[in-house]
C-alpha positions as CSV (number, residue, x, y, z in Angstrom):
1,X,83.5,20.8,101.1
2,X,85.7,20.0,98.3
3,X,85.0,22.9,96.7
4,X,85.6,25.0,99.9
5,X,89.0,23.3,100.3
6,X,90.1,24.1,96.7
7,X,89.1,27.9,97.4
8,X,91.3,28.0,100.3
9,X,94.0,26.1,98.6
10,X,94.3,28.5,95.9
11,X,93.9,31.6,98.0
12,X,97.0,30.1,100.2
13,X,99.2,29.5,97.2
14,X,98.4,32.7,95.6
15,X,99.2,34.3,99.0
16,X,102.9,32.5,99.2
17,X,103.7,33.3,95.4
18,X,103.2,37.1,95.9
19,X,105.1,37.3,98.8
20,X,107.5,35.2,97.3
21,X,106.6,37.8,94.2
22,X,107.3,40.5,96.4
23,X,110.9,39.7,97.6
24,X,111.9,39.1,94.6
25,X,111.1,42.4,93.0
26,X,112.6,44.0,95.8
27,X,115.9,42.2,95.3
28,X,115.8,44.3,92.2
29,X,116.2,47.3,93.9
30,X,120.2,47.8,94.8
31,X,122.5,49.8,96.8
32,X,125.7,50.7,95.2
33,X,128.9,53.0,96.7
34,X,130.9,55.2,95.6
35,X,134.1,56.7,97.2
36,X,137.9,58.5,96.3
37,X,139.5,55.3,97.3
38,X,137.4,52.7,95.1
39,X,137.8,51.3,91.8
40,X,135.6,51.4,88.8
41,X,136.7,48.2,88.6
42,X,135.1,46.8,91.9
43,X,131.9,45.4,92.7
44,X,130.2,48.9,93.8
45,X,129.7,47.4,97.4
46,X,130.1,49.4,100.7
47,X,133.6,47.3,100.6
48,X,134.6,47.2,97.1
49,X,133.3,51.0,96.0
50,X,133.3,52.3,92.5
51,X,135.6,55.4,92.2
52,X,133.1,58.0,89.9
53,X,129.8,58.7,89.9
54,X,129.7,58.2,86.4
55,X,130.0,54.6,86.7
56,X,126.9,54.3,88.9
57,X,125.3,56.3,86.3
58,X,125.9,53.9,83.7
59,X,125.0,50.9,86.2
60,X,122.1,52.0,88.1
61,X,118.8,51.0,87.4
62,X,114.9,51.4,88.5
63,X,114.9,51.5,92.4
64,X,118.7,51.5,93.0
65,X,120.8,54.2,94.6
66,X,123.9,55.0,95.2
67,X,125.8,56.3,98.1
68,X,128.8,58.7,97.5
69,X,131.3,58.9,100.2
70,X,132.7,62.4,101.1
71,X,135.3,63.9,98.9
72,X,135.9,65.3,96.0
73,X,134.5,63.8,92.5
74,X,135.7,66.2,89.2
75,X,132.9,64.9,87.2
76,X,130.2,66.5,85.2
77,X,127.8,63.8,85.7
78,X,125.3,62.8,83.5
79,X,122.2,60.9,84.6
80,X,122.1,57.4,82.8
81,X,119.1,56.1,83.3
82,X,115.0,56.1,84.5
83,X,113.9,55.1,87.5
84,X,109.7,54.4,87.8
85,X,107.3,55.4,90.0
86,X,107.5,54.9,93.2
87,X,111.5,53.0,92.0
88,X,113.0,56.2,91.8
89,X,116.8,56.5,91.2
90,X,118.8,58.2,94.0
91,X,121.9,59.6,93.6
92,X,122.9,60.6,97.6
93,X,125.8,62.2,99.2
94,X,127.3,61.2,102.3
95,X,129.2,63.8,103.9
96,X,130.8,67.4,101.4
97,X,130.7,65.2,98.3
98,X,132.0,68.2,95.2
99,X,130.9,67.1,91.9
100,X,131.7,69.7,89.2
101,X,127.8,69.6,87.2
102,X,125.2,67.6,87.1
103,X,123.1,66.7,83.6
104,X,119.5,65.3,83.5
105,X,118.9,64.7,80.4
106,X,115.2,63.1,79.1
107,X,115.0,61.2,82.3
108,X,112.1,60.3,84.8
109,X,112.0,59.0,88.3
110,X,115.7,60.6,89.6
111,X,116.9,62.1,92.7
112,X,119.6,63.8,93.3
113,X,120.5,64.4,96.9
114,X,122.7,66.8,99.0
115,X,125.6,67.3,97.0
116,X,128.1,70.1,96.5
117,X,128.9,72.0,93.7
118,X,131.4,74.9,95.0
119,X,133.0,75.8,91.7
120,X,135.8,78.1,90.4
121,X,135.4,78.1,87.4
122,X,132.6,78.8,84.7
123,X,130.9,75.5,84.3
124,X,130.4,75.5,80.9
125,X,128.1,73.4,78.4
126,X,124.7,74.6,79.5
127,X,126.3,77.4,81.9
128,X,124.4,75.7,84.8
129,X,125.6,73.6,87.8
130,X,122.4,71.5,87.7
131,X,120.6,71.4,84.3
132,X,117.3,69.2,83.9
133,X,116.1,69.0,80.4
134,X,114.6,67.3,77.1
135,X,111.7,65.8,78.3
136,X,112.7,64.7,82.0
137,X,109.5,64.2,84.4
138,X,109.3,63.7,88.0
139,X,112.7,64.9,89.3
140,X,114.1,65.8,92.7
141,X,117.0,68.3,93.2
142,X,117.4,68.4,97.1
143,X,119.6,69.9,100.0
144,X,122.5,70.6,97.5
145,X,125.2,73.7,98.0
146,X,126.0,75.0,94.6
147,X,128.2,78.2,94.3
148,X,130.0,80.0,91.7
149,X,133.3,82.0,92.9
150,X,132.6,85.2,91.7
151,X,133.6,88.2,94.0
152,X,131.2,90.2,95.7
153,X,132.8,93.9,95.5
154,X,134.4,93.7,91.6
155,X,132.0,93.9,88.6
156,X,131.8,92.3,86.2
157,X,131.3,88.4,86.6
158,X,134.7,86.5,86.8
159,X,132.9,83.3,86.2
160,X,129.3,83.8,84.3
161,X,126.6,80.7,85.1
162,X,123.8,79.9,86.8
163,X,123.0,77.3,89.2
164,X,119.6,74.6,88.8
165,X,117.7,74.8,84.7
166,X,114.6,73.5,84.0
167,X,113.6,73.9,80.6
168,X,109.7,74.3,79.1
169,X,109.6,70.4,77.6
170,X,110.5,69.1,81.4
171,X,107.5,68.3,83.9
172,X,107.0,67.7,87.8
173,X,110.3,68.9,89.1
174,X,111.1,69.5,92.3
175,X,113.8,71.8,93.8
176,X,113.8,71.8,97.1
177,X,115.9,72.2,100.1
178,X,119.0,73.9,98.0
179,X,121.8,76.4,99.4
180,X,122.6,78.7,96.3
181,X,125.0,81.5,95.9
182,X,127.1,83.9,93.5
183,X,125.7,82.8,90.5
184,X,126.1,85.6,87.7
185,X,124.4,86.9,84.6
186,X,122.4,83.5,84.7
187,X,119.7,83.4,87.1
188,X,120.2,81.1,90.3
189,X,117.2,79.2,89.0
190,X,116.3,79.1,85.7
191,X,112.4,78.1,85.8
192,X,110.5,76.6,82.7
193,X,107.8,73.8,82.5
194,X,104.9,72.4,83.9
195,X,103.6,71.4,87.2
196,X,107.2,72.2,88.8
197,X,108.2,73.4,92.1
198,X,110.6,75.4,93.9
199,X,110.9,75.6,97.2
200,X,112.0,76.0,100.8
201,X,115.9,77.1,99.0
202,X,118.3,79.6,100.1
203,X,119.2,81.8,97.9
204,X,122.1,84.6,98.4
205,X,124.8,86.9,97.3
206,X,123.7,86.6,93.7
207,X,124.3,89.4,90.9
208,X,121.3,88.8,88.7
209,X,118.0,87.0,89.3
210,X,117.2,84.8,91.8
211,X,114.3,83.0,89.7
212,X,113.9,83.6,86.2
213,X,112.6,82.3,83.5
214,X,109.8,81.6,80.5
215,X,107.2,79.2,79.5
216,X,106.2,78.2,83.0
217,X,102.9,76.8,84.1
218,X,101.2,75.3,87.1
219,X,103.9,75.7,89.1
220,X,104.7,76.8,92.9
221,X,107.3,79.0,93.7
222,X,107.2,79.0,98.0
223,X,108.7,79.3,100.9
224,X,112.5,80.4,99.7
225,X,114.2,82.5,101.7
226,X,116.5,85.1,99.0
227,X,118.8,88.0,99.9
228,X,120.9,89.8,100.2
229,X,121.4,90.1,96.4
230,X,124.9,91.7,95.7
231,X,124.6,95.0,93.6
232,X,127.4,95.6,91.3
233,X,125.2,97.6,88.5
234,X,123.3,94.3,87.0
235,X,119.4,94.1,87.0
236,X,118.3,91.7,89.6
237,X,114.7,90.4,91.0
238,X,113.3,87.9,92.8
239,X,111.1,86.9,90.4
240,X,111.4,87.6,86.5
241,X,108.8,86.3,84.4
242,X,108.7,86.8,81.0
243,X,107.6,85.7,77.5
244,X,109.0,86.8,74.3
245,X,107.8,83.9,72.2
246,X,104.1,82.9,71.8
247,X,104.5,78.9,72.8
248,X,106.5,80.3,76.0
249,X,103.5,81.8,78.2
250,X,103.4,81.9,82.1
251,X,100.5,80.6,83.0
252,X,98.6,80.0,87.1
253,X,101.9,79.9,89.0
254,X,102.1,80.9,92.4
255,X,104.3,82.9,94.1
256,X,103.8,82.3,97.9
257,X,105.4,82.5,101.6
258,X,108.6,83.6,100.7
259,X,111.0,86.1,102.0
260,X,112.9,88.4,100.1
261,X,115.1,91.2,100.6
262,X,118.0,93.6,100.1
263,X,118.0,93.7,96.2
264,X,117.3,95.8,92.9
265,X,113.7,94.9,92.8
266,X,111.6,92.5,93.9
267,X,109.9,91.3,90.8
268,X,109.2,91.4,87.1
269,X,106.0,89.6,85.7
270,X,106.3,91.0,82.0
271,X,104.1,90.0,79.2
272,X,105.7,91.2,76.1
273,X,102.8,90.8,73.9
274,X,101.8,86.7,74.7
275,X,99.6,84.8,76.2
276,X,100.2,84.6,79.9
277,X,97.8,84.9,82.6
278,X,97.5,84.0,86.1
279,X,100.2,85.0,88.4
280,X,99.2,84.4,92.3
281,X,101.4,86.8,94.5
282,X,100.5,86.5,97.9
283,X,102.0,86.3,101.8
284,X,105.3,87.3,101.0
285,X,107.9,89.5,102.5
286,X,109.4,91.8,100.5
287,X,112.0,94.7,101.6
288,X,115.1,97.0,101.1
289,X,114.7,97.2,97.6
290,X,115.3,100.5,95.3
291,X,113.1,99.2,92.5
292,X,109.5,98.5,91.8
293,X,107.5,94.6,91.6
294,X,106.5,95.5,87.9
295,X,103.1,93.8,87.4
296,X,102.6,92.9,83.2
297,X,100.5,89.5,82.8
298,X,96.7,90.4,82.9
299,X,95.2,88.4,86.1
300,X,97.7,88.8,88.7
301,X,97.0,88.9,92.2
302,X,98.6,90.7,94.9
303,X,97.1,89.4,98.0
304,X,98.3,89.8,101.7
305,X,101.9,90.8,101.3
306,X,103.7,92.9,103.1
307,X,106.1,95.4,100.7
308,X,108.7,97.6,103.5
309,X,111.1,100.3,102.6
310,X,110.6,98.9,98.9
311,X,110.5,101.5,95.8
312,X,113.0,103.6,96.8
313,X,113.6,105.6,93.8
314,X,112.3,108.6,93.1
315,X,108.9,108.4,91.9
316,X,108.8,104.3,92.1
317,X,105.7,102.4,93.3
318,X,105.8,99.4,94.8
319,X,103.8,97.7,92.3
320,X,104.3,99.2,88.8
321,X,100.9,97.9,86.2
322,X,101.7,99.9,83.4
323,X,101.8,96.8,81.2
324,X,104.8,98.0,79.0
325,X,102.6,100.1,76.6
326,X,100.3,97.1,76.7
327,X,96.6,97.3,78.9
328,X,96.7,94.6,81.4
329,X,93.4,93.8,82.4
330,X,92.4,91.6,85.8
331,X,94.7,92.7,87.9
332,X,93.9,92.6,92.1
333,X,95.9,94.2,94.6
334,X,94.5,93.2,98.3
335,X,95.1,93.3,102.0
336,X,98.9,94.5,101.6
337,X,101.1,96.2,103.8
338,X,102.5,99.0,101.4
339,X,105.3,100.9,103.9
340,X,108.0,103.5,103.9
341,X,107.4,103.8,99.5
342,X,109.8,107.3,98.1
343,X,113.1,108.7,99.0
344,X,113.2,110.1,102.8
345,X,114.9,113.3,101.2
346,X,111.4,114.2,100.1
347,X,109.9,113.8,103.1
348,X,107.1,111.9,101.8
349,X,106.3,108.0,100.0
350,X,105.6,108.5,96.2
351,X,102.6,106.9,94.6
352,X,99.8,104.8,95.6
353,X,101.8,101.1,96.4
354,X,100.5,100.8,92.9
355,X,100.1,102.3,89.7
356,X,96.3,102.6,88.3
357,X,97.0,103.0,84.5
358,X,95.8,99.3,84.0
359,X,92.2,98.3,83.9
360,X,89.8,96.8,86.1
361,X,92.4,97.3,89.0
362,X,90.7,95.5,92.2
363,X,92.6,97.1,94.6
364,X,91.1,97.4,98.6
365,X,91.9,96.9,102.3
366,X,95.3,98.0,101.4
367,X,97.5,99.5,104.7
368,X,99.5,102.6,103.2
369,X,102.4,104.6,106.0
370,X,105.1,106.3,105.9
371,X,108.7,104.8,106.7
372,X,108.7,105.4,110.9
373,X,112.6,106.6,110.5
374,X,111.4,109.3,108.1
375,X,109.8,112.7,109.0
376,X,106.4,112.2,110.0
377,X,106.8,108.2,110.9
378,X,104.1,106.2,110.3
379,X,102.6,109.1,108.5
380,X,99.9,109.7,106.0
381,X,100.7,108.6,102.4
382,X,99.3,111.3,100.2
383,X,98.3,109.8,96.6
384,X,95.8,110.6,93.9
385,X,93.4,107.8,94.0
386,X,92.8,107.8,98.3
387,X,89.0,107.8,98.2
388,X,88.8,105.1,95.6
389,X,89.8,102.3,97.1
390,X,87.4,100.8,99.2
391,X,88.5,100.1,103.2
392,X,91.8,101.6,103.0
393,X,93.9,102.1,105.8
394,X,96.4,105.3,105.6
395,X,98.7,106.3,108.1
396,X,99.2,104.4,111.2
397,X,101.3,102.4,112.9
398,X,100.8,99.1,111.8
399,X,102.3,97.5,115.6
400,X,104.2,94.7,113.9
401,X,106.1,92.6,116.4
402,X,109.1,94.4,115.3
403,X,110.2,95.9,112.0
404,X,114.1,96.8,112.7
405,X,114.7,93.0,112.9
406,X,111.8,92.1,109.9
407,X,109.4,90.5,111.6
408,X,105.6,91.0,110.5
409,X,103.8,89.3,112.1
410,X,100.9,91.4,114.2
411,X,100.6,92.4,117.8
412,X,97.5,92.1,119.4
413,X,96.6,95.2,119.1
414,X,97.8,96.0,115.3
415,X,94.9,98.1,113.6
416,X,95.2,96.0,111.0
417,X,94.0,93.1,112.6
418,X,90.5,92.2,111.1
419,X,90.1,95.0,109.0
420,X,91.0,92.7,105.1
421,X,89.0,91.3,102.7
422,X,87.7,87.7,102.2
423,X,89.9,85.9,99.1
424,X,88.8,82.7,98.0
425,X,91.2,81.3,96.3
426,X,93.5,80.8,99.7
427,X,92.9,80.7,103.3
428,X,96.1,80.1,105.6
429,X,99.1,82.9,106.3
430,X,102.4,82.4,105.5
431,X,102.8,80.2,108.4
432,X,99.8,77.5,107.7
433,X,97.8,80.1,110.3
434,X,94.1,79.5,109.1
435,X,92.5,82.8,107.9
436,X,89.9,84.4,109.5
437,X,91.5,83.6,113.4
438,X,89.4,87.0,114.1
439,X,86.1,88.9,112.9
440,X,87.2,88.9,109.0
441,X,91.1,88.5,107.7
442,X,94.0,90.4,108.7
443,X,96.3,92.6,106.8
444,X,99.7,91.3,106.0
445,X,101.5,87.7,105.5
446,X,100.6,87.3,109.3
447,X,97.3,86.6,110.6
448,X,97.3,87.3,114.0
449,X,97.1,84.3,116.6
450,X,97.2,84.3,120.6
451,X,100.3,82.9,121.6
452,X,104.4,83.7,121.0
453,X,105.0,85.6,117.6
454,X,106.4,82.7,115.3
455,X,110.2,84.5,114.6
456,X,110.2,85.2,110.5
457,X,114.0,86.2,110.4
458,X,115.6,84.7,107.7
459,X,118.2,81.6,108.4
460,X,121.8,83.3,108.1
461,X,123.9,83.1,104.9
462,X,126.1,79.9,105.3
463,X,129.4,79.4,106.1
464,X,132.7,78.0,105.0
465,X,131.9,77.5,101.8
466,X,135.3,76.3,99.7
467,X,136.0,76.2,96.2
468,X,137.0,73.5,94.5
């Protein structure tokens, strides 16, 4: 019985010390303010705020955050500390809060949250608005508007930058949520690293890329909605890949459920000699474009997209493999919408949707037509290759729920309903719709469902932004 008693006894005091444990490690954790009528000199309370961010910076430690009242904050302001997992520091803005740049340098454990960054003027430094470097991990850039003035009918740039950097040595980043627009010669988003992801952003009226970048690696690149892109005679893409060094390859990163539109091209995977492999393109939306997705990093795969009114140059494909002199081997192109490819004065779609100069080309169940405002709508795509590729469908209209307002999704009875091919390595649409909902998989982004067509229009360009 004693024995008993002395069990319990212990089990009760341990109990009572690590809940007494528990408050006080979460007494660690603090809430500090900032705001245009505080004092650095204060207290950092709700009642006594700081007045810059940068003090917080220097304050704030593992589980703390602070709370920036509305305003405007000339600061570039560089992240002081670490927070730890699952102590994050949060940097959070209530209200417009303007902050001039933002610097993460070798930090881990930091969010940054909702801020503005509406600038005038080139930023400077690093030539980004948000730049995330050295060897920062586990990062969180979210719901922030970040905008260069530059003008949107005068070339060249007035102000050259771009908006979020990550560079290769950084790891687990996350970009979500963002509003970005006009950045210039500089990509929007800069994208380098490992296991990083970039998603659910707006991106629009930018002159040059909207993603760009080298020496990326299991990464995501999803659900971003990007376009119009503003075309003043600069090269833009959606997505530019590249590697010019050997310790910068781009390696299994997918590229998935976003929209894209109005541009120069919609992508640009280039190899340039290295070591990348393992691009995975699949249930986007990609048109207006007047240039080609160039395809050169061997095992890329192009599965259920839909590619409208894209290629519009003369003899452009939607998909170019040609590898830059280089054979690019591994290369699938699968259960994608290829529509309205060529210049309408010719009265008929160049290519194939894809060029066939690279090896070991897996290409079937693709949907080839003709533009429906051209002669012949809907029409027959004549190309080289027809018979080759296994299940094609060529000519026809596909019946999407309606293409003048760009949405793909499927009506019931869409001849492309059923008629794809089994992929493995996925099995949900663009919209979390599970694939097969039919016989076998559907053509397109869209697999159709009964029910309302979900409405894929893009969320309109914002509003009112000001410059600081």
């Amino acid at each position: 019985m004693k024995s008993y008693n002395l069990r319990f006894k212990i089990i009760f005091l341990s109990i009572i010390f690590l809940g007494i444990f528990g408050l006080v490690k979460s007494s660690w954790a603090a809430d500090y303010f900032v705001a245009t009528f505080g004092n650095n000199s204060n207290q950092g309370t709700q009642l006594q705020p700081w007045r810059t961010i940068g003090k917080a910076a220097s304050t704030l430690k593992s589980g703390d955050t602070v709370y920036v009242q509305e305003g405007t904050y000339p600061e570039v302001v560089t992240v002081g500390a670490s927070g730890s997992a699952g102590n994050p520091i949060t940097y959070r803005a209530n209200g417009i809060v303007n902050v001039q740049r933002w610097a993460v340098s070798s930090k881990n454990y930091v969010t940054i949250d909702g801020f503005h960054s509406v600038t005038g003027y080139a930023p400077g430094g690093d030539q980004f608005l948000v730049s995330i470097y050295g060897t920062s991990s586990y990062v969180t850039v979210q719901n922030m508007t970040l905008t260069i003035s530059n003008p949107t009918t005068v070339a060249p740039c007035i102000n050259e930058g771009g908006l979020i950097q990550t560079t290769k040595t950084t790891s687990h980043i996350t970009v979500m949520g963002n509003t970005l627009s006009r950045s210039c010669y500089y990509p929007a988003v800069q994208t380098a690293g490992d296991h990083q992801t970039y998603s659910n952003n707006t991106i629009f009226d930018i002159l040059t890329d909207a993603f760009q970048g080298e020496g990326l690696s299991n990464s995501t690149i999803s659900g971003n909605a990007i376009g119009p892109f503003i075309i003043l005679g600069y090269h833009n893409d959606c997505y530019q890949l590249f590697s010019v060094a050997a310790n910068t390859p781009n390696n299994e990163i997918t590229i998935e459920n976003n929209i894209c539109h109005d541009g120069d091209q919609p992508g640009n995977m280039s190899l340039d000699g290295q070591s990348s492999s393992g691009i995975y393109i699949r249930n986007n939306i990609f048109y207006n474009f007047t240039g080609q997705f160039g395809l050169g990093i061997p095992n890329t795969k192009v599965y259920n997209n839909v590619f409208f009114r894209t290629a519009t140059v003369t003899n452009f494909t939607a998909l170019g493999t040609t590898g830059w002199g280089t054979t690019i081997t591994g290369i699938e192109v699968k259960n994608n919408f290829f529509i309205g490819i060529g210049v309408p004065t010719y009265n008929y779609d160049y290519g194939t949707g894809y060029t066939v100069t690279a090896t070991n080309a897996g290409a079937s169940n693709n949907f080839y037509a003709r533009d429906p405002a051209w002669t012949n709508p809907w029409g027959v795509v004549p190309f080289a290759i027809g018979p080759n590729e296994p299940n094609m469908v060529n000519g026809g209209n596909p019946l999407f729920t309606d293409y003048a307002t760009h949405n793909f999704t499927l009506q019931t009875t869409s001849p492309a309903r059923d008629t794809g091919i089994t992929i493995s390595s996925f099995a949900v649409d663009k919209n979390k719709v599970s694939r097969p909902q039919g016989s076998a998989w559907d053509i397109g982004a869209y697999e159709y469902f009964s029910g309302a067509p979900i409405d894929t229009t893009p969320p309109a360009n914002p509003t009112g932004l000001s410059v600081v």
